[in-house]
Each structure stands twice: as structure tokens, then as C-alpha cells.
C-alpha positions as CSV (number, residue, x, y, z in Angstrom):
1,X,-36.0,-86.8,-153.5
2,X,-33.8,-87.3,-150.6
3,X,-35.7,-87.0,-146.8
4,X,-34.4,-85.9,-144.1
5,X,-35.7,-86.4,-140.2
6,X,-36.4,-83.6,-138.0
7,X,-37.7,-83.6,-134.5
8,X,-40.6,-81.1,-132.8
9,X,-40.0,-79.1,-129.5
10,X,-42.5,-79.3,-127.1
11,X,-43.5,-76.1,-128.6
12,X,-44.3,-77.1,-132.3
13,X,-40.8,-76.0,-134.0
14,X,-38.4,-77.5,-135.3
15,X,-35.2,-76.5,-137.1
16,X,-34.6,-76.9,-140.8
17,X,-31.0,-79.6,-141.3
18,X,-28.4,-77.4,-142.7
19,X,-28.0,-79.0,-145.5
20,X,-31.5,-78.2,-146.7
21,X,-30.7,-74.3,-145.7
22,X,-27.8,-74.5,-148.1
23,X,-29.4,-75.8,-150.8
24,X,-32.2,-73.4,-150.8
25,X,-30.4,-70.6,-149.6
26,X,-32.2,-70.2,-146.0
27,X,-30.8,-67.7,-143.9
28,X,-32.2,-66.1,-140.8
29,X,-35.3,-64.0,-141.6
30,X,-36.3,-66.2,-144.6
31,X,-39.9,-66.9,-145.5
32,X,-41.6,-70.2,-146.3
33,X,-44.6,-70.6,-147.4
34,X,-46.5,-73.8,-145.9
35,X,-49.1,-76.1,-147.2
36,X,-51.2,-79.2,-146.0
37,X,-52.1,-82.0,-148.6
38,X,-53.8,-84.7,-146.5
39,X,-51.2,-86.1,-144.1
40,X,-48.3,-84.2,-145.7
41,X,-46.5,-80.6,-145.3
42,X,-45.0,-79.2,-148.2
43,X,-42.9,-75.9,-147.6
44,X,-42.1,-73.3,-150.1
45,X,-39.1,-71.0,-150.2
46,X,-41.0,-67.3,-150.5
47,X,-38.9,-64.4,-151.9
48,X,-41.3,-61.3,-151.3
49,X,-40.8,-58.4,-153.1
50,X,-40.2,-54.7,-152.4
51,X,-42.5,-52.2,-152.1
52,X,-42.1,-49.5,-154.1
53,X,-40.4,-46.7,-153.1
54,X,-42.5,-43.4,-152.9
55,X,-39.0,-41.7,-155.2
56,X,-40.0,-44.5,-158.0
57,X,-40.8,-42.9,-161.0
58,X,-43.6,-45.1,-161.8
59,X,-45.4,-42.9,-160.0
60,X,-44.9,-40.2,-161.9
61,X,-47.4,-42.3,-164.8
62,X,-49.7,-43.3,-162.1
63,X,-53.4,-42.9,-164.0
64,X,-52.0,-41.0,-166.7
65,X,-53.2,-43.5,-169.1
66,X,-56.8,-44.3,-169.9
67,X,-57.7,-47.0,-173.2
68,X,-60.9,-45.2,-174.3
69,X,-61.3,-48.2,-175.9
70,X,-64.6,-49.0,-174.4
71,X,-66.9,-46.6,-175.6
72,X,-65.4,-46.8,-179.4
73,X,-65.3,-43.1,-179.8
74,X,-63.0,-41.7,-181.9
75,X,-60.7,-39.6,-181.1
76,X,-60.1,-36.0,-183.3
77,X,-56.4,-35.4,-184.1
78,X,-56.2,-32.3,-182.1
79,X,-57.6,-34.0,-178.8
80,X,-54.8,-35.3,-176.5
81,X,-54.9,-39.0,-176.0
82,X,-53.4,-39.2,-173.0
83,X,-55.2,-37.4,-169.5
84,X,-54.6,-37.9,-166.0
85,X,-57.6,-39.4,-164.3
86,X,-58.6,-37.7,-161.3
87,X,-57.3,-38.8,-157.8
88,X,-54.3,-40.5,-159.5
89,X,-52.3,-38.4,-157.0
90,X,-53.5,-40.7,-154.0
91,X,-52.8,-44.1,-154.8
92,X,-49.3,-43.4,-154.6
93,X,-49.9,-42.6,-150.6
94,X,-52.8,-45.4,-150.9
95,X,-50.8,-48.2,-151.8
């Protein structure tokens, strides 16, 4: 692993060489995650991921499934095996 030097401000920052932006794709509004292992700071490159969007139509399916699995019931052939659990609607505003 190659190493680089960089240099604090007086105010605790310090600016990532171009050549490591480059090669991990760094532009302006890029997250890192940071970590402390004894003496040393490891940085991560962070993608984060989209919400989604309230037209998704995931959401359509939100609750509509349940296992039934737990009480070992059996279920007749003319009962529906799939039945929206109540509230579903809200944890599309919830989330």
C-alpha cells in the first residue's frame, strides 16, 4: 500500500491528495466513513443509498404478506393466503 502525507489546518482538516480522489472516485459531497484502531485512522469510501420513493411500487405490497407459519395452522383451500395486516398503510409515510 502506497502512503501519502497530508498536513492539518489549524482547524483539524485536511484535504484528501488528488490522486487518492481519483482512484476512489471522490468528488465533492462524497462520504467517508471514519474509524480509529489504536493510533491509526482508517477511512472508508460510503455510497449511501436512496430512499425510496413514495411512487415505488414496493409499497403497493407493504404488509400484504404474513408466513402463518408460526402457529402451524392449516390453511382450508377456500381461505385466502395472503391478507393485508392492519396499519400497513402507514409505514409507507413512517419510514
Amino acid at each position: 500500500m502506497n502512503s501519502v502525507i497530508a498536513k492539518l489546518t489549524s482547524k483539524g482538516q485536511l484535504t484528501l491528495p488528488k490522486s487518492v480522489r481519483d482512484q476512489l472516485k471522490l468528488e465533492k459531497g462524497s462520504y467517508l466513513a471514519i474509524y480509529l484502531e489504536k493510533d491509526q485512522i482508517i477511512m472508508k469510501k460510503v455510497n449511501p443509498r436512496r430512499p425510496l420513493s413514495d411512487a415505488d411500487p414496493i409499497w403497493d405490497m407493504a404488509g400484504m404478506f404474513h408466513s402463518g407459519g408460526a402457529s402451524g395452522r392449516q390453511v382450508d383451500a377456500g381461505e385466502s393466503k395472503i391478507a393485508p395486516i392492519r396499519g400497513a398503510a402507514r409505514w409507507k409515510t413512517s419510514l
